[in-house]
C-alpha positions as a Python dict, from the first residue, in 0.01 Angstrom:
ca = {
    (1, 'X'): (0, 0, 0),
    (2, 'X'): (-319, -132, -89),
    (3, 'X'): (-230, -467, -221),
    (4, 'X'): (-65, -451, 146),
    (5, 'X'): (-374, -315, 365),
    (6, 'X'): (-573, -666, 152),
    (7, 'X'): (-302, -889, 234),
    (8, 'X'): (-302, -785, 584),
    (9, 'X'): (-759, -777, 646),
    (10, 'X'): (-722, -1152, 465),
    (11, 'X'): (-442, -1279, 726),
    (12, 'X'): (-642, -1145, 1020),
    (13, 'X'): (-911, -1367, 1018),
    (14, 'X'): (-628, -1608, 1205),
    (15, 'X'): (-706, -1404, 1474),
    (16, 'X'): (-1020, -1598, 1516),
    (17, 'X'): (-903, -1929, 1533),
    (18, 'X'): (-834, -1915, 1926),
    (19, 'X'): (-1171, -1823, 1940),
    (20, 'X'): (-1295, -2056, 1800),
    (21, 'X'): (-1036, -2288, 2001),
    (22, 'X'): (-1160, -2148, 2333),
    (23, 'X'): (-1525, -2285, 2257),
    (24, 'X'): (-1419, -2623, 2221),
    (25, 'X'): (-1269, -2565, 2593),
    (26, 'X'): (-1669, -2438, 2678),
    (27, 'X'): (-1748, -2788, 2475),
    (28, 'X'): (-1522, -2947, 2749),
    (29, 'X'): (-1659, -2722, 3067),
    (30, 'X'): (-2010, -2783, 2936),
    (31, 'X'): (-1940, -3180, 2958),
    (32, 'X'): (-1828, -3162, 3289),
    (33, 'X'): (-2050, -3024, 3408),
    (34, 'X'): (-2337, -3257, 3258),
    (35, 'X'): (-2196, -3501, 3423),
    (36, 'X'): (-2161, -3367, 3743),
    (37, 'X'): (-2588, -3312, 3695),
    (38, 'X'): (-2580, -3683, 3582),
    (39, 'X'): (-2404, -3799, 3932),
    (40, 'X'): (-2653, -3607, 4098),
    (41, 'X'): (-2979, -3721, 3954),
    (42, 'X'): (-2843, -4120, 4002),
    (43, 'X'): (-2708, -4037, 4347),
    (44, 'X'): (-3081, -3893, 4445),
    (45, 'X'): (-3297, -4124, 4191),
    (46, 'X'): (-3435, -4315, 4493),
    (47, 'X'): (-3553, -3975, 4646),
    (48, 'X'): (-3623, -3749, 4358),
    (49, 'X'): (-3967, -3677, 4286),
    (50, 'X'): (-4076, -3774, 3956),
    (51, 'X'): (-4109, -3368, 3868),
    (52, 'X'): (-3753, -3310, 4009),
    (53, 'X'): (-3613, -3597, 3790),
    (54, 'X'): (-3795, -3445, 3471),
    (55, 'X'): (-3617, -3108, 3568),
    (56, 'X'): (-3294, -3254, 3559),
    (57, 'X'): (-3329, -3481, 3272),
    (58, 'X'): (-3464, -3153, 3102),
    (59, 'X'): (-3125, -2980, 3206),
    (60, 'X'): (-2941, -3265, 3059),
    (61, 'X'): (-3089, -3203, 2732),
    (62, 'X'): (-3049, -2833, 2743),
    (63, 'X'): (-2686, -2895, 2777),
    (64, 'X'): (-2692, -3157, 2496),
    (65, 'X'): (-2796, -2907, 2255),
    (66, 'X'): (-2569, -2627, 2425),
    (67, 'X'): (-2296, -2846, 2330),
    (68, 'X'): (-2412, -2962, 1978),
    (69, 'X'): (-2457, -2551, 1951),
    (70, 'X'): (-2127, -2483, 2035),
    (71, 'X'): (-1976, -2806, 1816),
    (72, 'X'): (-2155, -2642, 1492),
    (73, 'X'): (-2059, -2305, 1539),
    (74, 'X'): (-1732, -2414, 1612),
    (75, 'X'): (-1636, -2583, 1347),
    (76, 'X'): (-1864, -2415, 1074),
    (77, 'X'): (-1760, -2087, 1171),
    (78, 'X'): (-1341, -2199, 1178),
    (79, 'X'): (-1466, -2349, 814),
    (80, 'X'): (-1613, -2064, 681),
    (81, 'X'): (-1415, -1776, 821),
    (82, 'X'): (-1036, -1919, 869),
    (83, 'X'): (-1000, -2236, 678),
    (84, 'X'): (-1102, -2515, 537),
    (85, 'X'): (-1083, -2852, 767),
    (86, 'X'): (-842, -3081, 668),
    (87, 'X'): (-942, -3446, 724),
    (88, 'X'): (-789, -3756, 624),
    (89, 'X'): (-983, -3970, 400),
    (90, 'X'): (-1016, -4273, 624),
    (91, 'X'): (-1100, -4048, 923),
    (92, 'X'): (-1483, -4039, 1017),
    (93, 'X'): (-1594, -3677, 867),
    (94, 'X'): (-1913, -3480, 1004),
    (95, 'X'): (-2188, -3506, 691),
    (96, 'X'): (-2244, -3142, 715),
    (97, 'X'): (-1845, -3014, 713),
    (98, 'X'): (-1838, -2825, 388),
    (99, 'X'): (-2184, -2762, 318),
    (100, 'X'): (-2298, -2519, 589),
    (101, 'X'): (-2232, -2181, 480),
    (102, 'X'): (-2253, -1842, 673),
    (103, 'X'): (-2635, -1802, 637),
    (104, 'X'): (-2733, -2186, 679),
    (105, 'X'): (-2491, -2141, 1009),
    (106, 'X'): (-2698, -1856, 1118),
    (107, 'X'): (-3099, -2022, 1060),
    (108, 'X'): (-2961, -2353, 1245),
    (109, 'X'): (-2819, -2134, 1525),
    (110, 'X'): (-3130, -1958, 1541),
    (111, 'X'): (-3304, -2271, 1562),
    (112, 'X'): (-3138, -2444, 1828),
    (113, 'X'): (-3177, -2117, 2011),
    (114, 'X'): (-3555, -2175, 1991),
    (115, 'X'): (-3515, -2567, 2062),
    (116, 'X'): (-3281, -2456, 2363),
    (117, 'X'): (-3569, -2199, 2483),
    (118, 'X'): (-3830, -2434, 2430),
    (119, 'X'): (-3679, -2656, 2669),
    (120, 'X'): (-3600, -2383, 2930),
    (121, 'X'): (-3976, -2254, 2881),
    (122, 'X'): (-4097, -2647, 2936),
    (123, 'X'): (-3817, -2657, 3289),
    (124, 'X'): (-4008, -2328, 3425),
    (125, 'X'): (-4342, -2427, 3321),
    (126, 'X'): (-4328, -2750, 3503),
    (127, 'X'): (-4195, -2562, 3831),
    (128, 'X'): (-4503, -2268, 3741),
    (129, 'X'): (-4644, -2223, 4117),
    (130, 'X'): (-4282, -2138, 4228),
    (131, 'X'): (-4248, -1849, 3968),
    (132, 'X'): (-4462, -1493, 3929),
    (133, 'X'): (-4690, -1466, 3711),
    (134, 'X'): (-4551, -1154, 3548),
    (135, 'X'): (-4174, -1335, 3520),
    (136, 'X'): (-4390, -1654, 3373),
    (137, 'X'): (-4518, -1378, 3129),
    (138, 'X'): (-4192, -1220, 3067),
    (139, 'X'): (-4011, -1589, 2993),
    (140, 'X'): (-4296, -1682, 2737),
    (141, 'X'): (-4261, -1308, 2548),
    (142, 'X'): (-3891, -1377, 2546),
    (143, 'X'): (-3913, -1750, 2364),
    (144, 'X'): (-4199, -1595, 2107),
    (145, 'X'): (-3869, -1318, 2015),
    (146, 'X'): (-3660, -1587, 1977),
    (147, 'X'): (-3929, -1775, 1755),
    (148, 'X'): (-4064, -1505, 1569),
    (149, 'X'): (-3692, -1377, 1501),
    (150, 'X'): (-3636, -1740, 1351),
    (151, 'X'): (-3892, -1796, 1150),
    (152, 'X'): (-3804, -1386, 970),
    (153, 'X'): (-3478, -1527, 943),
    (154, 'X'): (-3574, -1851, 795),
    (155, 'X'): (-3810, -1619, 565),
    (156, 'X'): (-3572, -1393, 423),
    (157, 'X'): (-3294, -1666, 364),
    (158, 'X'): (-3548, -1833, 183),
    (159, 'X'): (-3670, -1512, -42),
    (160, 'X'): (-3242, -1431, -68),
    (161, 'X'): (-3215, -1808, -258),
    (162, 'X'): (-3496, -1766, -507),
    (163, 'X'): (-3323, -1496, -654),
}
């Protein structure tokens, strides 16, 4: 029964392969829907403000990293927790496939997440005069979480290694 109940927990982490599927389809909703911001700022370029343009190109880059985000937990987390990739020789391999392990996976989500917030922080702080004062306050308490968060997280992975 027991050698059953093991064989069973160890089979089920299948289960997480269409999740992991599915976020490759976000990869692919995410594109779309970077370029439809891209048609936009060339459509208005002549008309855009030079602030406006900076918002957008800012949004571009926030999706960038959304989607490199979603690319590394995607396939790090399929690596890690369901299988191991397999990739012909002579096919072009990612440098870090094989190397990133669950807590490596969890301080470079945790940075991006700060990157990502940075970058959301910069899009309201350049559009300031439109937001409240106490929401400004609220958005810059939030990204100091996210950083402090990181940097215990970076702390303690780096206390777990030395011994």
């Amino acid at each position: 029964m027991e050698r059953l109940i093991e064989n069973l927990m160890y089979r089920s982490r299948w289960l997480l392969a269409p999740i992991y599927l599915g976020l490759s389809v976000a990869v692919f909703a995410l594109g779309i829907k970077f370029f439809l911001e891209l048609v936009h700022l060339l459509s208005d370029i002549m008309v855009l403000k030079e602030a406006e343009m900076i918002l957008i190109v800012l949004s571009l880059i926030d999706m960038a990293m959304v989607g490199g985000l979603l690319v590394m937990v995607m396939m790090s987390g399929y690596e890690n927790f369901v299988s191991a990739l397999d990739i012909d020789e002579g096919k072009e391999k990612l440098s870090w496939l094989g190397k990133m392990d669950s807590g490596s996976l969890k301080n470079k989500i945790a940075a991006s997440i700060v990157a990502i917030s940075s970058i959301h922080l910069l899009k309201i702080f350049m559009d300031a005069q439109s937001v409240a004062n106490d929401k400004l306050l609220w958005y810059v308490i939030i990204h100091l979480t996210f950083v402090l968060s990181a940097a215990v997280m970076g702390y303690l992975d780096i206390t777990a290694r030395r011994k």
